[in-house]
C-alpha positions as CSV (number, residue, x, y, z in Angstrom):
1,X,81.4,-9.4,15.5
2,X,79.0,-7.2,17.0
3,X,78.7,-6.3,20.4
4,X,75.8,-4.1,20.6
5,X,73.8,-4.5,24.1
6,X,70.4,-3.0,23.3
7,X,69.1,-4.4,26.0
8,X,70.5,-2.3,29.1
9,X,69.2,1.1,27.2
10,X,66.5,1.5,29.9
11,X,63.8,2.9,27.0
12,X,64.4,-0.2,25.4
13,X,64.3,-2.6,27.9
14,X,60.6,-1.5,29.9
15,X,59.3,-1.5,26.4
16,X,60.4,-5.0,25.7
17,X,59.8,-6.4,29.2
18,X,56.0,-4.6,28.7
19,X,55.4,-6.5,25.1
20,X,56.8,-9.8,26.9
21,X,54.4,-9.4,29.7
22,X,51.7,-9.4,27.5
23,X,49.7,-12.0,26.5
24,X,49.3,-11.5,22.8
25,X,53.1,-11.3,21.2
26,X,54.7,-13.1,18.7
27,X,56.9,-14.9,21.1
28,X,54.6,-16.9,22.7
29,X,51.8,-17.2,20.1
30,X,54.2,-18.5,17.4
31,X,58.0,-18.5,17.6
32,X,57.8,-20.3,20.6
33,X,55.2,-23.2,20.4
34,X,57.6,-24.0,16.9
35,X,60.6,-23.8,18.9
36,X,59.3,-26.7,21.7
37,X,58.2,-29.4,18.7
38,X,61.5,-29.2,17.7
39,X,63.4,-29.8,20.8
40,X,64.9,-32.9,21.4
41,X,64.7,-35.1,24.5
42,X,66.9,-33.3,27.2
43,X,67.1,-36.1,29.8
44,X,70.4,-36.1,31.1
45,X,71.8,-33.4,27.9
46,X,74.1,-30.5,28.8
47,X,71.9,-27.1,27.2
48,X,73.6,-23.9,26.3
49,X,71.5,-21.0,25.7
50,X,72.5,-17.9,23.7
51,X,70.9,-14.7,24.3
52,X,68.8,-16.6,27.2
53,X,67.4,-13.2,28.7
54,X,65.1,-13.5,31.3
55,X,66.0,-17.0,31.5
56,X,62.7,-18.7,31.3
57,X,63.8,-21.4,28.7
58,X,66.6,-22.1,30.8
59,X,64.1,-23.2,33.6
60,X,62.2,-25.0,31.3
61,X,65.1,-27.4,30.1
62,X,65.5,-28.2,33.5
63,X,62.3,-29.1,33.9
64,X,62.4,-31.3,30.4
65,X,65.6,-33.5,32.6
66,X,68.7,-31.4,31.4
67,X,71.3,-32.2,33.1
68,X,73.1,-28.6,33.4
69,X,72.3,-25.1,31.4
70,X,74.4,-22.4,30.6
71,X,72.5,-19.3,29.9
72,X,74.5,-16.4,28.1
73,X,73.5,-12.6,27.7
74,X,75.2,-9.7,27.2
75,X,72.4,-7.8,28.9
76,X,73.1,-7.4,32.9
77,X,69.7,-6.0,33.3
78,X,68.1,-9.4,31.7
79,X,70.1,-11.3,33.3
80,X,69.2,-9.5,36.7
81,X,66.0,-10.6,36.1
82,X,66.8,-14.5,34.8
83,X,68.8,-15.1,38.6
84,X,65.7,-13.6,40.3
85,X,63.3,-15.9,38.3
86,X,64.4,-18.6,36.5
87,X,67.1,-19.3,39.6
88,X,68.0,-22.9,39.8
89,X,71.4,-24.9,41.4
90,X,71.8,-26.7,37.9
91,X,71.5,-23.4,35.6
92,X,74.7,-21.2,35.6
93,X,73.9,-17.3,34.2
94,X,77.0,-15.7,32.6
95,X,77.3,-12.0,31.2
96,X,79.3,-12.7,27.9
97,X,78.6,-11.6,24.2
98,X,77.1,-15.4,22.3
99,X,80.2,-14.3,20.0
100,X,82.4,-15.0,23.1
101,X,81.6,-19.0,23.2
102,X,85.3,-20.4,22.5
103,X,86.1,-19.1,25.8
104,X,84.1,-21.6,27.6
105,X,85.7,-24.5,28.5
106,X,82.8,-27.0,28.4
107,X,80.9,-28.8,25.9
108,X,77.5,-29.2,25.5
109,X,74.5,-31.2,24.0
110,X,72.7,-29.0,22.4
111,X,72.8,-25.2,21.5
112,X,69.9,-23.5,21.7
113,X,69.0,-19.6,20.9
114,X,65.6,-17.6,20.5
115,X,65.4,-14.7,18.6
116,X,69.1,-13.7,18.9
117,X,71.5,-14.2,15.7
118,X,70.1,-11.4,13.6
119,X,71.9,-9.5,16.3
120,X,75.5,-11.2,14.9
121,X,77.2,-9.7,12.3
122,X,79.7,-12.4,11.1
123,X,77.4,-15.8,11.1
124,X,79.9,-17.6,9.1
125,X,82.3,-17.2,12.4
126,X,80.1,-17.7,14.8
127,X,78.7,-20.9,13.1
128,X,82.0,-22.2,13.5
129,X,82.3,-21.5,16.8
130,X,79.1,-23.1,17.7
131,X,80.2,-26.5,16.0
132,X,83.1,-26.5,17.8
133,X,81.6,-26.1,21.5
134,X,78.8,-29.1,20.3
135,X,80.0,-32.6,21.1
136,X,79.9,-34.7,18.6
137,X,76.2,-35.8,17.9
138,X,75.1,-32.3,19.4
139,X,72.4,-30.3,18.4
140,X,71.9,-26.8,17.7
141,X,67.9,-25.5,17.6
142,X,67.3,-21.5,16.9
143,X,65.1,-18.8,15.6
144,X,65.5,-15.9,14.5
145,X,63.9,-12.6,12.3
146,X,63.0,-14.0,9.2
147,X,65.3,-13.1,6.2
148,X,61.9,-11.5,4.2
149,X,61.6,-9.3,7.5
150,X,65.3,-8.4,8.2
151,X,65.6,-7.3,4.3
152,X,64.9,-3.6,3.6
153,X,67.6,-1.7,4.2
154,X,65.3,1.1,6.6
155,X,63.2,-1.7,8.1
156,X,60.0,-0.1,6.4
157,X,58.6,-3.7,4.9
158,X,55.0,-3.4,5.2
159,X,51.6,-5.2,4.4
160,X,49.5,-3.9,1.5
161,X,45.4,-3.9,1.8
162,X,42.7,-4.1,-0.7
163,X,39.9,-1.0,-1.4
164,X,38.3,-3.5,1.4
165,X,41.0,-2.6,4.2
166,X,42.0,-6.0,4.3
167,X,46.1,-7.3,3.3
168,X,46.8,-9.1,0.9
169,X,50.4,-9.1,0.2
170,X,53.6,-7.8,2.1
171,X,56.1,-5.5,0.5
172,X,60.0,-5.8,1.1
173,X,63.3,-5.0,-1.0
174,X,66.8,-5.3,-0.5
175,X,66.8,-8.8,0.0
176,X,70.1,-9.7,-1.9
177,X,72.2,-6.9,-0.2
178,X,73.2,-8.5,3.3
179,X,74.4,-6.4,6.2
180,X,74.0,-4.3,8.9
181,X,70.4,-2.7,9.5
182,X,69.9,0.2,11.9
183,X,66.0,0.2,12.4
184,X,63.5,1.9,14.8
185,X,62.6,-0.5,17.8
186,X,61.2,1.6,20.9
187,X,64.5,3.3,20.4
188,X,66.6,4.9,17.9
189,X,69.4,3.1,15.8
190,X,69.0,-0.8,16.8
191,X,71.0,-2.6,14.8
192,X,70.4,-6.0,13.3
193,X,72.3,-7.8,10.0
194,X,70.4,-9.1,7.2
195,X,71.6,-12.2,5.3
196,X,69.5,-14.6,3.0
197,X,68.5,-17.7,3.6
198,X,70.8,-19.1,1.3
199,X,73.5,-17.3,3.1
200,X,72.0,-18.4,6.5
201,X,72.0,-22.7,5.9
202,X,75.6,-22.4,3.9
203,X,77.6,-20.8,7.2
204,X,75.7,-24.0,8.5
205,X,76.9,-26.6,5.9
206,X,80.1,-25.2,5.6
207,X,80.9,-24.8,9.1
208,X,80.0,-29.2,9.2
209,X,76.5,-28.9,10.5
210,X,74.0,-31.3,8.3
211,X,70.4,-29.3,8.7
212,X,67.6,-31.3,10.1
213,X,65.0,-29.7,9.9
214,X,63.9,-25.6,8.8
215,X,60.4,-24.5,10.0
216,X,59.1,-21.3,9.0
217,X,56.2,-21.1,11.7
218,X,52.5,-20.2,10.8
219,X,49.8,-19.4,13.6
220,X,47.8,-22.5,14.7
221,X,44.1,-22.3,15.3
222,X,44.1,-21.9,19.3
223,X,46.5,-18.5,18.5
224,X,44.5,-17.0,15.9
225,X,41.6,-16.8,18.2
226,X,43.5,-15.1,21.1
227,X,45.0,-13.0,18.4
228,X,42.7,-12.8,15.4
229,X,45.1,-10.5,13.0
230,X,47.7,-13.3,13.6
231,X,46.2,-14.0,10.8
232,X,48.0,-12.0,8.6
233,X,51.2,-14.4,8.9
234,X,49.9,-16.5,6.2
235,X,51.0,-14.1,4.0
236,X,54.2,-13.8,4.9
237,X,57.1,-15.6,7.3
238,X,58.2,-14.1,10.5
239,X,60.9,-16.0,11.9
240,X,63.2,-18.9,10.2
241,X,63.8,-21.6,12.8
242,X,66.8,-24.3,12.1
243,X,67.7,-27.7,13.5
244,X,70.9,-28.8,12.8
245,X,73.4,-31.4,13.9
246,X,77.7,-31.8,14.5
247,X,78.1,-35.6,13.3
């Protein structure tokens, strides 16, 4: 499984840590409002979050009545931030790959990960693995890059606009090929793996997770007017967000 830790190249991480500070990105406008209606209720529940970063759902869960969370990054330099910010006696901050998670020797409640799996290369592993640190009833909730997005091979998917400047449609290719994909993101030769969606809910159902729920998020009303061209996401999914459950 992949290992790659983007997130310490120092180019990378101002540029990320500048688009997170603002107050018009994706994150917060639509992957994440999606993400909270589908969590469950936390009181008491033992949280393990993969690819946590800066740690700020980790505070939240806390604040939602989690008993305990586990936040997991393979970035030092996130996670320098999350014990500086989202410190707190019942969250514990390890530097591990997600791919690492049979180490651990607890269980949890529910698994939760944002924006993160389209960094693993085998998911039909690592699904496995999740299941088998869920106890039984457990949940898993994640997002990730939408399989439309991940899909051509040189990451050059792109809108198309009328003689009126406005899009209309969204050009992609590749979409049955999965694998790795090196693309451009504020550096050089990031790598991310493209797999359908097919290929995405079977590692799921054959790894003994039953699916709950799928959500692929559009931009409510309140977002569209801090971020008019927001818009655009009608025409086209960005993320793929599953809820799932070990029975």
């Amino acid at each position: 499984m992949s290992n790659q830790n983007i997130y310490d190249n120092e180019t990378f991480f101002e540029g990320y840590k500048a688009l997170r500070a603002g107050e018009t990105n994706y994150n917060d406008l639509l992957e994440q409002p999606a993400m909270a209606k589908l969590l469950p209720d936390l009181n008491g529940k033992s949280v393990l979050d993969l690819g946590c970063g800066y740690g700020h759902n980790c505070i939240d869960f806390i604040k939602r009545g989690a008993a305990s969370v586990v936040g997991i990054d393979i970035s030092e330099k996130m996670l320098s931030v999350a014990k500086t910010e989202s410190a707190h006696e019942k969250i514990q901050y390890l530097n591990m790959s997600m791919t690492d998670i049979s180490q651990l020797d607890d269980k949890f409640d529910l698994i939760y990960s944002s924006l993160a799996f389209h960094y693993v290369e085998d998911f039909n592993a690592f699904a496995k693995e999740m299941y088998s640190v869920l106890n039984n009833g457990g949940q898993l909730l994640f997002s990730q890059e939408h399989p439309i997005i991940t899909a051509t091979i040189d990451g050059n998917g792109h809108f198309n606009k009328n003689i009126r400047g406005k899009r209309v449609s969204y050009t992609f290719s590749n979409y049955n090929e999965p694998g790795e994909r090196k693309v451009h993101w504020y550096v050089d030769g990031v790598i991310k793996y493209h797999r359908t969606f097919s290929d995405v809910i079977n590692a799921l159902a054959k790894a003994g997770f039953v699916i709950e729920e799928v959500c692929e998020p559009t931009p409510e009303k309140w977002a569209i007017e801090k971020l008019p061209t927001i818009v655009k996401e009608y025409i086209k999914p960005n993320f793929l967000i599953v809820k799932a459950r070990k029975v």
